[in-house]
KOLNU-170640 format. One record per residue (C-alpha): residue number from 0; residue in one letter; chain; y, z, x. Coordinates in Angstrom, 3 decimals. Example, Ala and Ser with C-alpha at 12.3 -4.5 7.8 and 13.67 -1.06 7.14 Angstrom:
residues 2
[0 'A' 'A' [-4.500 7.800 12.300]]
[1 'S' 'A' [-1.060 7.140 13.670]]
END
This chain:
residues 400
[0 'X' 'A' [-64.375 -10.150 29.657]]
[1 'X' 'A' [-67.739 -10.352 30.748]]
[2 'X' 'A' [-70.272 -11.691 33.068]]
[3 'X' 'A' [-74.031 -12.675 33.787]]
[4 'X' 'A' [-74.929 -11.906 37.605]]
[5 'X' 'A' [-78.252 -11.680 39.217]]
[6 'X' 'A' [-78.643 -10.734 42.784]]
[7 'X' 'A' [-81.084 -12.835 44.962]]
[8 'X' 'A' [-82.632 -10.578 48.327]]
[9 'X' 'A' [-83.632 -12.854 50.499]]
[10 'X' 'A' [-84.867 -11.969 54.261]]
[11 'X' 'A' [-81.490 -13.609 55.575]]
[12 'X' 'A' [-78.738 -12.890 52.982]]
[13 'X' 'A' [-77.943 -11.059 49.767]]
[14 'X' 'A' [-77.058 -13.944 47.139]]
[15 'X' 'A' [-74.982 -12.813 44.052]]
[16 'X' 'A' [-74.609 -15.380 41.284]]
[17 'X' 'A' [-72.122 -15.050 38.765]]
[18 'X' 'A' [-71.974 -17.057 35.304]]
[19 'X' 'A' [-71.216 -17.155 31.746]]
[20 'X' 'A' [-73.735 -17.431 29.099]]
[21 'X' 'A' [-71.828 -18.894 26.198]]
[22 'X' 'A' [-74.110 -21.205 24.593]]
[23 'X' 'A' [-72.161 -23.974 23.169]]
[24 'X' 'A' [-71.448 -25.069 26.881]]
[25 'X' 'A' [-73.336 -28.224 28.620]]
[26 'X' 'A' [-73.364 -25.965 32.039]]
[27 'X' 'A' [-71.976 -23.478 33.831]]
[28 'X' 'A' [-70.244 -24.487 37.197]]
[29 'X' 'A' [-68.885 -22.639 40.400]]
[30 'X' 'A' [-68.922 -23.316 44.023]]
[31 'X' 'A' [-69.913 -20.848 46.364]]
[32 'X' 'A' [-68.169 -18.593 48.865]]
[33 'X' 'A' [-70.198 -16.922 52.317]]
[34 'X' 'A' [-68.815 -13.390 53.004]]
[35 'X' 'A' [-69.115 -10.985 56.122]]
[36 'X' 'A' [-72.518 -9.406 57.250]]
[37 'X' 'A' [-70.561 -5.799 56.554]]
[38 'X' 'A' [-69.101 -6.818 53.080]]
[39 'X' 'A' [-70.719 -3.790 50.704]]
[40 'X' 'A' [-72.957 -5.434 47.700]]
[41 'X' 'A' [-70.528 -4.114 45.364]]
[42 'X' 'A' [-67.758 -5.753 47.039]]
[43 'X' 'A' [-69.812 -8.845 46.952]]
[44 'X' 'A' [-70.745 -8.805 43.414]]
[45 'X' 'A' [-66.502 -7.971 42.307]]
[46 'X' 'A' [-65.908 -11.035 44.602]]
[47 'X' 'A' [-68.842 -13.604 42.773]]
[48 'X' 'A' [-66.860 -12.076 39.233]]
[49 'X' 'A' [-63.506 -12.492 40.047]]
[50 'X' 'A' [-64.177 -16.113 41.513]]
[51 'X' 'A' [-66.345 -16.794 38.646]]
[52 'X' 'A' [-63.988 -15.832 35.621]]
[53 'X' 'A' [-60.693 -16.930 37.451]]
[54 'X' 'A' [-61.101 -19.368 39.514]]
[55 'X' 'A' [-64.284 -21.756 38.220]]
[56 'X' 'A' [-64.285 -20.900 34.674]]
[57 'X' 'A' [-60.480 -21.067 34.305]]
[58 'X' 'A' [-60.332 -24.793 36.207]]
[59 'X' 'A' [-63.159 -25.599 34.129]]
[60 'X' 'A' [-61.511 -24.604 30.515]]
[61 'X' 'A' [-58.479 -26.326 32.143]]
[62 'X' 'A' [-60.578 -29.764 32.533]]
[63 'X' 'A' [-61.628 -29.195 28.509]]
[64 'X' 'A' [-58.507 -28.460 27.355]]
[65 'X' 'A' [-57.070 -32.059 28.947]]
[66 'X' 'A' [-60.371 -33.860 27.816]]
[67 'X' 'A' [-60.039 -32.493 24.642]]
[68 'X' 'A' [-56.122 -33.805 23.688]]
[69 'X' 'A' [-57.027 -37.298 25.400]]
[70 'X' 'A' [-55.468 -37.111 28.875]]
[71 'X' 'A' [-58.408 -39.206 29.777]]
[72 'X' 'A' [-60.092 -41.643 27.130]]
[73 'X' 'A' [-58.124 -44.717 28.586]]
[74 'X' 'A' [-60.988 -44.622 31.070]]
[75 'X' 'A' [-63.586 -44.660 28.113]]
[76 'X' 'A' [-64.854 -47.779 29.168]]
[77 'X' 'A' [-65.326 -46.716 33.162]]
[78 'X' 'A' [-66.057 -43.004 32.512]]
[79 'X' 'A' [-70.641 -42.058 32.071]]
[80 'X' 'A' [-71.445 -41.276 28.376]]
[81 'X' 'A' [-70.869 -38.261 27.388]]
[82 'X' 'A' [-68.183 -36.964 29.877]]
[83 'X' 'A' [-65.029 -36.947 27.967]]
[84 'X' 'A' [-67.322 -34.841 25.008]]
[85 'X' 'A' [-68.101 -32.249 27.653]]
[86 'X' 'A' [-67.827 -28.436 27.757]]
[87 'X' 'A' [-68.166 -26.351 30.888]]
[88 'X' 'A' [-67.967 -22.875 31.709]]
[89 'X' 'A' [-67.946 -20.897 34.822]]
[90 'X' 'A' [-69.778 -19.693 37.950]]
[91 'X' 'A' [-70.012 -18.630 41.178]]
[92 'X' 'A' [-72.327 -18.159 44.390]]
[93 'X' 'A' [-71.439 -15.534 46.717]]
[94 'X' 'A' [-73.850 -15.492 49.975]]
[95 'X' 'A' [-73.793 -12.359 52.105]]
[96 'X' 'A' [-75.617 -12.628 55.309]]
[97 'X' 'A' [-77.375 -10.000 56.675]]
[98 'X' 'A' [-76.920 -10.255 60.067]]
[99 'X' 'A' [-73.958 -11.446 62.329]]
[100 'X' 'A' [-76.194 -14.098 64.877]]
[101 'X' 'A' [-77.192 -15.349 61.292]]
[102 'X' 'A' [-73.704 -15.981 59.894]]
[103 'X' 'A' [-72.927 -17.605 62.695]]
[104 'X' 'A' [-75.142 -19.994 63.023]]
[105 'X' 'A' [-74.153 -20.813 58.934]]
[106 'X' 'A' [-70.513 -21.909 60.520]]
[107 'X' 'A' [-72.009 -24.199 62.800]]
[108 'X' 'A' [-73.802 -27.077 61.186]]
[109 'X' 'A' [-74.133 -28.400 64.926]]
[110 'X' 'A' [-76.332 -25.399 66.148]]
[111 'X' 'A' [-79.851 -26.255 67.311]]
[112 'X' 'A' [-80.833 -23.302 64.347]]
[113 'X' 'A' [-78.377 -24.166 61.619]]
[114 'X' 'A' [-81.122 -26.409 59.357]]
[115 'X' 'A' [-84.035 -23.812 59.550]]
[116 'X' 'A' [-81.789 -21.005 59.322]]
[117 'X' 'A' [-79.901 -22.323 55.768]]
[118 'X' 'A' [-82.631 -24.440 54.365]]
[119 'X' 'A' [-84.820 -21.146 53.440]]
[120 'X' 'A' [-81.458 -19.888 52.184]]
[121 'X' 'A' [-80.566 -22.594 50.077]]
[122 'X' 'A' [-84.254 -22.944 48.345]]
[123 'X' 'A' [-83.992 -19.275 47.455]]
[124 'X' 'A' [-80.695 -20.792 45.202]]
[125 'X' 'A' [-82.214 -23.583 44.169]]
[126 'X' 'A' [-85.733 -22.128 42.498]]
[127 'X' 'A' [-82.644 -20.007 40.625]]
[128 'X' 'A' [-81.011 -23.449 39.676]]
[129 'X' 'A' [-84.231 -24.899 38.352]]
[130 'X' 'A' [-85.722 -21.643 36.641]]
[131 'X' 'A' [-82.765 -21.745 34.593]]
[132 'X' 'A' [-83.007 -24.997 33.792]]
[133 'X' 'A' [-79.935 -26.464 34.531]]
[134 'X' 'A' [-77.695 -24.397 32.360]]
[135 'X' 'A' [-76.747 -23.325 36.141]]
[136 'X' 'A' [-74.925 -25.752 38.882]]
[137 'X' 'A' [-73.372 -25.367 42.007]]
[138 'X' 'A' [-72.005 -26.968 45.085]]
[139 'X' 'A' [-72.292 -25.139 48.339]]
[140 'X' 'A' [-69.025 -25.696 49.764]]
[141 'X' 'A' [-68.123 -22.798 52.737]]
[142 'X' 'A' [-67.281 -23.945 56.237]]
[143 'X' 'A' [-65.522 -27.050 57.973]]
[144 'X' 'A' [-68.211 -29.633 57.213]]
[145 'X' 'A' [-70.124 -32.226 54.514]]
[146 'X' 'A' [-73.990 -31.903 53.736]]
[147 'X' 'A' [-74.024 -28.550 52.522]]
[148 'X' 'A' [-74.510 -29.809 48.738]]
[149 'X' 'A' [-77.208 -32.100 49.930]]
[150 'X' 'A' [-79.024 -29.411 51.653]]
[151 'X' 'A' [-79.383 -27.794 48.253]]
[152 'X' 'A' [-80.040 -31.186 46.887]]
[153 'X' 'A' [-83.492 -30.944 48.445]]
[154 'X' 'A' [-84.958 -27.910 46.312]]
[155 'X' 'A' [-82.858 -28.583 42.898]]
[156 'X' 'A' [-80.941 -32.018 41.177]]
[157 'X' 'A' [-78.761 -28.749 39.971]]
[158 'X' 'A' [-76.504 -29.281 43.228]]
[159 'X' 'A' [-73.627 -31.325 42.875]]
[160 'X' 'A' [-71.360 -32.951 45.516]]
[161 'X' 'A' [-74.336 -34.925 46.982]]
[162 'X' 'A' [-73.747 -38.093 49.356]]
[163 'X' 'A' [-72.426 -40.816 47.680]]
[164 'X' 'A' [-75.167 -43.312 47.436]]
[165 'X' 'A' [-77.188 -41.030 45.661]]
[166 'X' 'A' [-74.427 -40.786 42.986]]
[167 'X' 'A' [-72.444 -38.087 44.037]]
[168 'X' 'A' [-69.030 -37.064 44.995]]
[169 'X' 'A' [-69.558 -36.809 48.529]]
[170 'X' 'A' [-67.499 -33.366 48.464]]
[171 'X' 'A' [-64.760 -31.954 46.736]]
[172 'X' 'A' [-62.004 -31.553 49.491]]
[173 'X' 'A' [-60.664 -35.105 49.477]]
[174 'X' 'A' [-60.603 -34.832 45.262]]
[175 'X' 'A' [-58.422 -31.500 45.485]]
[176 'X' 'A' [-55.637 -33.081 47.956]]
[177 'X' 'A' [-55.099 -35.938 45.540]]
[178 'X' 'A' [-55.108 -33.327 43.094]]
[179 'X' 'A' [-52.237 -31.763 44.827]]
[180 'X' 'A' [-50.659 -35.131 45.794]]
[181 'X' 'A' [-50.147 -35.936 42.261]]
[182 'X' 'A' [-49.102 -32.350 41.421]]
[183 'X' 'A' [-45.966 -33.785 44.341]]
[184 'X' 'A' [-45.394 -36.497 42.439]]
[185 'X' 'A' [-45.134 -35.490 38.961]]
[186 'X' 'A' [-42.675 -32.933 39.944]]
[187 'X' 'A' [-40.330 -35.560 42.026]]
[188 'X' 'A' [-41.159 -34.106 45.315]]
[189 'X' 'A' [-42.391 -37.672 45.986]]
[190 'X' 'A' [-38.352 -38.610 46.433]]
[191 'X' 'A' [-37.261 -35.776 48.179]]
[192 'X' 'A' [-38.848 -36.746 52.100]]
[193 'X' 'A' [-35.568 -34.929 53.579]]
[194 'X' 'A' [-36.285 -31.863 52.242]]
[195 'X' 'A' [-37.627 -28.944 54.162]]
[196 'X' 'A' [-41.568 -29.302 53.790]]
[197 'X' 'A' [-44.136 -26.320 54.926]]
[198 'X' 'A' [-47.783 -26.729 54.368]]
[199 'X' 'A' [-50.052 -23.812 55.280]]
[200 'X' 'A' [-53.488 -24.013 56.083]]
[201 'X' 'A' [-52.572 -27.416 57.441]]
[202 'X' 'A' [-55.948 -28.188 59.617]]
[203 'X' 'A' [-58.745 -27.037 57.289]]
[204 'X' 'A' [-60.537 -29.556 55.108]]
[205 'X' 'A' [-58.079 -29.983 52.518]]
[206 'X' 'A' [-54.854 -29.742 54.541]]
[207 'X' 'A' [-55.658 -31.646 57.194]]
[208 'X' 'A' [-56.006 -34.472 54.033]]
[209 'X' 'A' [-52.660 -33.606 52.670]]
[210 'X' 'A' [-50.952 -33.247 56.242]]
[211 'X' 'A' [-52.049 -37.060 56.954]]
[212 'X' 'A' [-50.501 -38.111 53.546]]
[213 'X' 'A' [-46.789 -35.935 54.139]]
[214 'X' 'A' [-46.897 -38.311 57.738]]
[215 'X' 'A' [-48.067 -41.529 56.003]]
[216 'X' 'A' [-45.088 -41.162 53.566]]
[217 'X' 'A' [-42.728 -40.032 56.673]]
[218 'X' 'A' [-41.619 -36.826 55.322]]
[219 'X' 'A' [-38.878 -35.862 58.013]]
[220 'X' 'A' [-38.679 -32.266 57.989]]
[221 'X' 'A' [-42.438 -31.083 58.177]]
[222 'X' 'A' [-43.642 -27.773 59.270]]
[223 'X' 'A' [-47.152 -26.843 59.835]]
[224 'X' 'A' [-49.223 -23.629 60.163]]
[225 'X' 'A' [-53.073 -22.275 60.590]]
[226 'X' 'A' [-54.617 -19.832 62.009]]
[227 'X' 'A' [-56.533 -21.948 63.774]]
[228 'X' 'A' [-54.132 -23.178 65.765]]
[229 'X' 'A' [-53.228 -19.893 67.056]]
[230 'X' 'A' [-56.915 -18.692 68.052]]
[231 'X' 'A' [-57.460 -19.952 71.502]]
[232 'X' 'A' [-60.837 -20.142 70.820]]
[233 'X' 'A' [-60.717 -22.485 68.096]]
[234 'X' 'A' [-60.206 -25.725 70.134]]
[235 'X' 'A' [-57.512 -26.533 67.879]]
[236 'X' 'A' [-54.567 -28.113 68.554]]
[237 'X' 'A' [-51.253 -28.970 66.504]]
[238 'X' 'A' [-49.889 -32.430 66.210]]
[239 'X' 'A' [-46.977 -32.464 69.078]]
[240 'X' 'A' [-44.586 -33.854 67.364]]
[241 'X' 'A' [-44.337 -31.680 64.829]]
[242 'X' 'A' [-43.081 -28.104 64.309]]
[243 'X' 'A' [-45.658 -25.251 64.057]]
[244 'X' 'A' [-44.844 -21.687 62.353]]
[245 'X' 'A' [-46.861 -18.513 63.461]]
[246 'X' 'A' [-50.150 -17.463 61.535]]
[247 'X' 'A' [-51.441 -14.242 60.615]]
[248 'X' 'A' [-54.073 -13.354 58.490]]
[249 'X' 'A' [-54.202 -12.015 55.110]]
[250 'X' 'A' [-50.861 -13.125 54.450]]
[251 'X' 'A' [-47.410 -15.767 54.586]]
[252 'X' 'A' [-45.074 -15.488 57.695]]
[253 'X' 'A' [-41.541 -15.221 57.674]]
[254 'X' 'A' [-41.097 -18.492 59.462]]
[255 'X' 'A' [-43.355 -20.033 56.930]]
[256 'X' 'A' [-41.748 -18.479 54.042]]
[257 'X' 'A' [-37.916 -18.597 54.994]]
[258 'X' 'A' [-38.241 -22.452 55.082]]
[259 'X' 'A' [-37.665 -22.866 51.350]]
[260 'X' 'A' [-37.604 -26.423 50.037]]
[261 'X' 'A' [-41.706 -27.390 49.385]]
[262 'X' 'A' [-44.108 -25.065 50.517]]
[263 'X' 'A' [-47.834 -25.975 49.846]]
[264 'X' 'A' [-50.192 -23.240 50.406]]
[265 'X' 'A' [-53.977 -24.262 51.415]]
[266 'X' 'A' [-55.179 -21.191 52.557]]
[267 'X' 'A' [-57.961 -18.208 52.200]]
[268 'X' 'A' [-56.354 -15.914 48.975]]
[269 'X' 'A' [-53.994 -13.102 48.445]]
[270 'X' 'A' [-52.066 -13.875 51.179]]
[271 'X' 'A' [-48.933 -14.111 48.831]]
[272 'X' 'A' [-48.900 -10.623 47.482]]
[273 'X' 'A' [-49.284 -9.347 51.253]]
[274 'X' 'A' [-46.280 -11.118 52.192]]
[275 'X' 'A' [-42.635 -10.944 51.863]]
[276 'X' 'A' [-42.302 -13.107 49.487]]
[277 'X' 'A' [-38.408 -12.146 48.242]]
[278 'X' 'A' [-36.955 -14.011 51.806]]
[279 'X' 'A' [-38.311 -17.297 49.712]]
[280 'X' 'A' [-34.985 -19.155 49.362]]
[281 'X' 'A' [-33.893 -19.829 45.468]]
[282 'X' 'A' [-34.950 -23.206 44.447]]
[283 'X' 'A' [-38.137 -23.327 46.543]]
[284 'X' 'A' [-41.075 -25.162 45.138]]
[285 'X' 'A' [-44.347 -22.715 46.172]]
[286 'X' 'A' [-47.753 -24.914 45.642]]
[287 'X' 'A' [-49.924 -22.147 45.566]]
[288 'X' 'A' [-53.035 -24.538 46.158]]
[289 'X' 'A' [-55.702 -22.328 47.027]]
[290 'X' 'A' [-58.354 -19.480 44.817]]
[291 'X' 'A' [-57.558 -16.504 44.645]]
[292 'X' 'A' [-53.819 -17.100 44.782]]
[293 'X' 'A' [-52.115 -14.922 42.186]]
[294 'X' 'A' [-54.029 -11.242 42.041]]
[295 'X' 'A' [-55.338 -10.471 38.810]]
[296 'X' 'A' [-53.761 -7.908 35.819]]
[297 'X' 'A' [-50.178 -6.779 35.258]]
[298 'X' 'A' [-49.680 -7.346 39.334]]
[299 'X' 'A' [-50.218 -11.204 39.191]]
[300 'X' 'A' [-47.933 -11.155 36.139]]
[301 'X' 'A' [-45.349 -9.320 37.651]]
[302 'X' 'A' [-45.663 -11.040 41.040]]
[303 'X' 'A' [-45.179 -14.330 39.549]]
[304 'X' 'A' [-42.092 -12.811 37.415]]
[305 'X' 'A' [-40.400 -12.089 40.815]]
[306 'X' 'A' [-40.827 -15.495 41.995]]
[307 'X' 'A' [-39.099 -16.797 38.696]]
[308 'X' 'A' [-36.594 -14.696 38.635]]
[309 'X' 'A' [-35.276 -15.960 42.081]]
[310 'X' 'A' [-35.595 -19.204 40.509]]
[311 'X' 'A' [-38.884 -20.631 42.226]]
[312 'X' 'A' [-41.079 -22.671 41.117]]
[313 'X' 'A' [-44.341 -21.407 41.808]]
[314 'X' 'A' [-47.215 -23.541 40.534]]
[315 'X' 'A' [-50.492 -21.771 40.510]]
[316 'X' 'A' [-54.115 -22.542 42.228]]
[317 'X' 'A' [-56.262 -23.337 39.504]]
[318 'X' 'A' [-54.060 -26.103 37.995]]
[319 'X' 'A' [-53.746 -27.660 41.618]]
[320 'X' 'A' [-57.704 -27.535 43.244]]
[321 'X' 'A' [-59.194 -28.581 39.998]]
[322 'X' 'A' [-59.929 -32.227 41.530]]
[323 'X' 'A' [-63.094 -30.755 42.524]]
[324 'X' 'A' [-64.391 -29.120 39.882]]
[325 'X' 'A' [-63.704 -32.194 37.564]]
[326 'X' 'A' [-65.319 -34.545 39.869]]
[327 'X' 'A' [-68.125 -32.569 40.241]]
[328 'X' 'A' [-68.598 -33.078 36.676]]
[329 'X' 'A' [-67.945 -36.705 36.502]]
[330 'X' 'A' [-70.860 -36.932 38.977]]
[331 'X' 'A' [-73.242 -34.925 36.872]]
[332 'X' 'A' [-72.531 -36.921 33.900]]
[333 'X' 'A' [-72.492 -40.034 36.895]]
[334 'X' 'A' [-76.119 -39.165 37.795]]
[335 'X' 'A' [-77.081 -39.114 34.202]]
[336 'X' 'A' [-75.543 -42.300 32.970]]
[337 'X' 'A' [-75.908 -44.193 35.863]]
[338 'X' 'A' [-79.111 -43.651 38.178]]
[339 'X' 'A' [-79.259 -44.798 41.461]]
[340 'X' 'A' [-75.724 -46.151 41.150]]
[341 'X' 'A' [-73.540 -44.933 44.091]]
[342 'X' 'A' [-70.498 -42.798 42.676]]
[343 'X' 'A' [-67.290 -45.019 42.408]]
[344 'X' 'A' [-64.851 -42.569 44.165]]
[345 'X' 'A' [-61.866 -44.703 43.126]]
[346 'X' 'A' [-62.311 -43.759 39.327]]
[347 'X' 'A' [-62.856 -40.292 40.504]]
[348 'X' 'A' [-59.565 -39.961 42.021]]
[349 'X' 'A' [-57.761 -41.640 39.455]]
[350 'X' 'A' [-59.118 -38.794 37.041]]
[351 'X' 'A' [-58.436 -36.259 39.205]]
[352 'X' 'A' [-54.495 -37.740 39.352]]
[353 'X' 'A' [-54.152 -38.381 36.037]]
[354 'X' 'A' [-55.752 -34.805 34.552]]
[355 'X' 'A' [-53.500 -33.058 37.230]]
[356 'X' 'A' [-50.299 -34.667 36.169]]
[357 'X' 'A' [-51.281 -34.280 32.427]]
[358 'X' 'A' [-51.593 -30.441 32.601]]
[359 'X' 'A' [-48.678 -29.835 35.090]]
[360 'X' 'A' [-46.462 -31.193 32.908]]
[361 'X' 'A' [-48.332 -29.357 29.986]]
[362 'X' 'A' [-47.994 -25.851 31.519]]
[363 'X' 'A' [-44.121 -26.584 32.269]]
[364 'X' 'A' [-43.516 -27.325 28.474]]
[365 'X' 'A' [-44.784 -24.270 27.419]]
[366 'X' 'A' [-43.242 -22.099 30.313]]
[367 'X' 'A' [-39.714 -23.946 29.332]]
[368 'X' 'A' [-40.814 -23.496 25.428]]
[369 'X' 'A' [-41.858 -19.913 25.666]]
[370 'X' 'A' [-39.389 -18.543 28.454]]
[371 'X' 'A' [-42.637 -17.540 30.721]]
[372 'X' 'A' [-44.075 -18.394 33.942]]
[373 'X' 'A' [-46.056 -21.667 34.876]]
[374 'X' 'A' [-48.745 -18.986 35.401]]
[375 'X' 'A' [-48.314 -16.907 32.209]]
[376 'X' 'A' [-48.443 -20.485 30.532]]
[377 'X' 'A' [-51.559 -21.832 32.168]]
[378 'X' 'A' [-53.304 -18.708 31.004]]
[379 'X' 'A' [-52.015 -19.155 28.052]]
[380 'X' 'A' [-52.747 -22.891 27.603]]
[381 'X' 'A' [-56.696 -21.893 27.372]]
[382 'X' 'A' [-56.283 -18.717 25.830]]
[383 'X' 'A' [-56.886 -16.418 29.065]]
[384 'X' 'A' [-54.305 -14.680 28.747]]
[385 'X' 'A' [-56.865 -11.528 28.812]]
[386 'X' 'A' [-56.948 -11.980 32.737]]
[387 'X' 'A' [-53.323 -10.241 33.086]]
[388 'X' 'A' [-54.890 -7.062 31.236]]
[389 'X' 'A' [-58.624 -6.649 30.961]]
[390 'X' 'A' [-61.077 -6.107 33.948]]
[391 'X' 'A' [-64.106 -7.789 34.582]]
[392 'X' 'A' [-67.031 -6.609 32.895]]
[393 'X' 'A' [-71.034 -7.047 33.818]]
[394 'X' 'A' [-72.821 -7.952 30.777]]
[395 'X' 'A' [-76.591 -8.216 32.288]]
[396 'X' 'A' [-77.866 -7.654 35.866]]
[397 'X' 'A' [-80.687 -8.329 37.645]]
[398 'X' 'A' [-82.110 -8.480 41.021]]
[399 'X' 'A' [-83.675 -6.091 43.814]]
END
């Protein structure tokens, strides 16, 4: 497989942008990702790839495979012209500060610095965006907080997730928990409130969303966990009344994993295969709702194998965070169709439900069909089947 990338060296940060170039696609679309100061370029550019090809451009042949059989022309009549006709690929934003002081401030939309320290950051991306003439979009989407995507909004129309009344999404995170919601539902989870329920990651953006719907619908044996809530510095605190597992980074606790019943993952990446994942009772339900969930090759294959074999049901990432990607392009097409219309959010997480549900139960006919994995069979499903094998290849660079 291969990939465009061009490397951006700005005063402030290294920016690597990852994308394909097939040209029968509207677009290519990715979000972005901010690494450490002391992340190597290299390391930066395998991360921008691997995010690229398996993460944004798998969701995204996802969202064309379900638009493509139908899962969503009975909203013809609500949806902008030319949605449900759409192709889009993949790509990626990786932002590498070059300084510590300087990815600090990035975290900390509140600092007196943050605006004049990103803005100059952020125009760098979009004179990118616009030289390439849209065949290029992105939504800035690291950290805790909302108005990243209209930051970029100033310098290029090529940034999507805007505020609302401008006819955007107004961010993906609330899009990917009802993504994951009805990911609950279609597998029955919905009925089963007395079952043992674990959700990691369960005060970042999207967590905290899906941790206020598992308390709305009284589910009466929740579990929560976040690193955040063990940092003393975070001024984070867990809900009282309900029980909290021990963190640790990189990877899945024991107290987390030992659980069993519904475990629903909202976390960094690859903390599954640093974890001891055979304590995972038989019968558990593993949401793995989060990038970079499965590693790629014959080790993702054979991790999610292992998980089968002691008969859970592990569902994997791209399937379950698409919600954002797919809104993202309903409020492209939006924009187009409609301007100066504000978004209508309620169609957009109808969509969102209704694509999700479509291609779970998709990728668990052809697991059941073809004796595989869900994961083998969402690969599968859009003929990627190439990411269990082949590295990732750089097809043209550019840059400094």
């Amino acid at each position: 497989m291969n990939a465009n990338i061009e490397i951006l060296d700005h005063p402030s940060a290294e920016i690597v942008i990852a994308w394909d170039a097939d040209s029968s696609i509207d677009y290519s679309y990715g979000g972005t990702r901010m690494v450490h100061p002391e992340t190597h370029l290299n390391d930066s550019q395998e991360i921008c790839k691997r995010l690229m090809w398996s993460e944004s451009l798998l969701k995204n042949k996802l969202i064309n495979s379900a638009l493509r059989e139908g899962a969503l022309d009975h909203y013809a009549d609500r949806l902008p012209g030319s949605f449900l006709d759409s192709t889009v690929g993949g790509a990626r934003c990786v932002i590498k500060p070059k300084h510590q002081d300087l990815a600090s401030v990035l975290v900390q939309p509140e600092h007196q610095a943050w605006e004049s320290t990103i803005s100059p950051i952020f125009e760098e991306i979009g004179n990118f965006l616009n030289q390439n003439q849209g065949k290029i979009k992105l939504t800035p989407d690291f950290g805790r907080f909302a108005g990243l995507a209209d930051v970029l909004n100033n310098f290029t129309p090529h940034s999507l997730g805007i505020e609302c009344d401008k006819g955007g999404c107004g961010g993906k995170s609330s899009y990917s928990a009802t993504g994951i919601i009805a990911a609950l539902e279609v597998l029955g989870y919905d009925k089963r409130k007395a079952d043992n329920v674990t959700l990691i990651g369960s005060a970042g953006a999207m967590g905290s969303d899906i941790l206020k719907y598992l308390q709305r619908q009284n589910y009466r044996n929740l579990a929560i966990c976040d690193l955040a809530y063990d940092d003393p510095n975070s001024g984070i605190t867990p809900p009282a009344e309900l029980l909290k597992c021990s963190s640790k980074p990189g990877a899945f606790t024991i107290d987390c994993l030992e659980r069993g019943g519904l475990i629903i993952a909202t976390s960094v990446g690859k903390e599954l295969e640093n974890s001891l994942w055979e304590i995972i009772p038989h019968g558990t339900i593993f949401l793995l709702a989060h990038n970079m969930a499965v590693p790629l090759g014959e080790a993702g294959k054979t991790l999610m194998q292992g998980l089968e074999g002691r008969d859970i049901l592990a569902i994997p990432g791209q399937v379950l965070t698409l919600g954002g990607a797919l809104t993202s392009r309903v409020e492209w097409f939006w924009r187009q169709s409609n301007p100066g219309v504000p978004f209508d959010k309620p169609l957009a997480h109808l969509v969102v439900a209704d694509t999700i549900k479509f291609l779970v139960n998709k990728i668990q006919l052809i697991a059941q069909s073809s004796s595989i994995t869900p994961y083998e069979a969402m690969l599968k499903y859009v003929d990627m089947e190439a990411l269990m094998t082949t590295p990732i290849e750089t097809v043209s660079y550019s840059g400094f």
